[in-house]
C-alpha positions as CSV (number, residue, x, y, z in Angstrom):
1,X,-7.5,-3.3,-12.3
2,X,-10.1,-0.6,-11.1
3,X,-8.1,1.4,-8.7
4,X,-11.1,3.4,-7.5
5,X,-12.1,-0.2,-6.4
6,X,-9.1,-1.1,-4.5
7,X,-8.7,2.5,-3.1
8,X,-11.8,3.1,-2.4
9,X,-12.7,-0.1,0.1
10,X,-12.0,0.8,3.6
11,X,-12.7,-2.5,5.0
12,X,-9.9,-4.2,3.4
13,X,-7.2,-0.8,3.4
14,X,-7.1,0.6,6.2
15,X,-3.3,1.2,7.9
16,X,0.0,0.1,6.1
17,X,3.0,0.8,8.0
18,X,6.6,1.0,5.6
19,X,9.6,0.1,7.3
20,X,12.7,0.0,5.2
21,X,11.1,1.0,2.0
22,X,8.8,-2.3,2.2
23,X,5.5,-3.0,2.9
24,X,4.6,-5.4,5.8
25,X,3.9,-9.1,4.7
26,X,1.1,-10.2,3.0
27,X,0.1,-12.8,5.9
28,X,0.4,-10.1,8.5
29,X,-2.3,-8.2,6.5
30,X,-4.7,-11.0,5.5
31,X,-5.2,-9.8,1.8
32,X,-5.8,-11.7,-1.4
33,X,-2.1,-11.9,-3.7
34,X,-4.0,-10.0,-6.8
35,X,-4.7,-6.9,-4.1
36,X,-0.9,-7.5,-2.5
37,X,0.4,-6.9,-5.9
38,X,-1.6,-4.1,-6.5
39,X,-0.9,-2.1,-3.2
40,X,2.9,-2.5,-4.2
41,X,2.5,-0.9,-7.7
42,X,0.5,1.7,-6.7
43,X,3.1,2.5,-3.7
44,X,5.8,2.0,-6.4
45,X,4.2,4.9,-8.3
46,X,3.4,7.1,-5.5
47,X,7.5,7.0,-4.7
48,X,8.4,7.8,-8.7
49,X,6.3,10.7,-8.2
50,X,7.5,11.6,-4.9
51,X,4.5,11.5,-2.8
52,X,6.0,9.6,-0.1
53,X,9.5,9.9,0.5
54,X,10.2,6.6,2.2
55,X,13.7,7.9,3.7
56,X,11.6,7.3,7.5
57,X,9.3,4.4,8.8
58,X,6.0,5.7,7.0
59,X,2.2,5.3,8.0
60,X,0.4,5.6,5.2
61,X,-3.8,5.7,5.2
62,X,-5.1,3.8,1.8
63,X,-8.6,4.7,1.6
């Protein structure tokens, strides 16, 4: 996967909110399953490298 391409498109990413260290569900966002998956790895990623903590309810912007 491009993730310039997902990251990039503003139309479809535009607010996530975290609670509990999970993101919201896929049919309250109205996203395809391939981009579902890929938001989750790249949030994964962002928490190894300690980006986002994740200890609080989060907003994140996904641009």
């Amino acid at each position: 996967m491009n993730s310039l391409l997902y990251t990039q498109n503003k139309n479809i990413y535009k607010y996530y909110l975290f609670k509990n260290n999970n993101l919201k569900k896929k049919s309250l966002i109205n996203i395809k399953n391939n981009k579902y998956k890929f938001i989750k790895k790249l949030i994964k990623y962002y928490r190894i490298l300690g980006i986002y903590s994740f200890k609080n309810d989060t907003l994140i912007n996904i641009k």
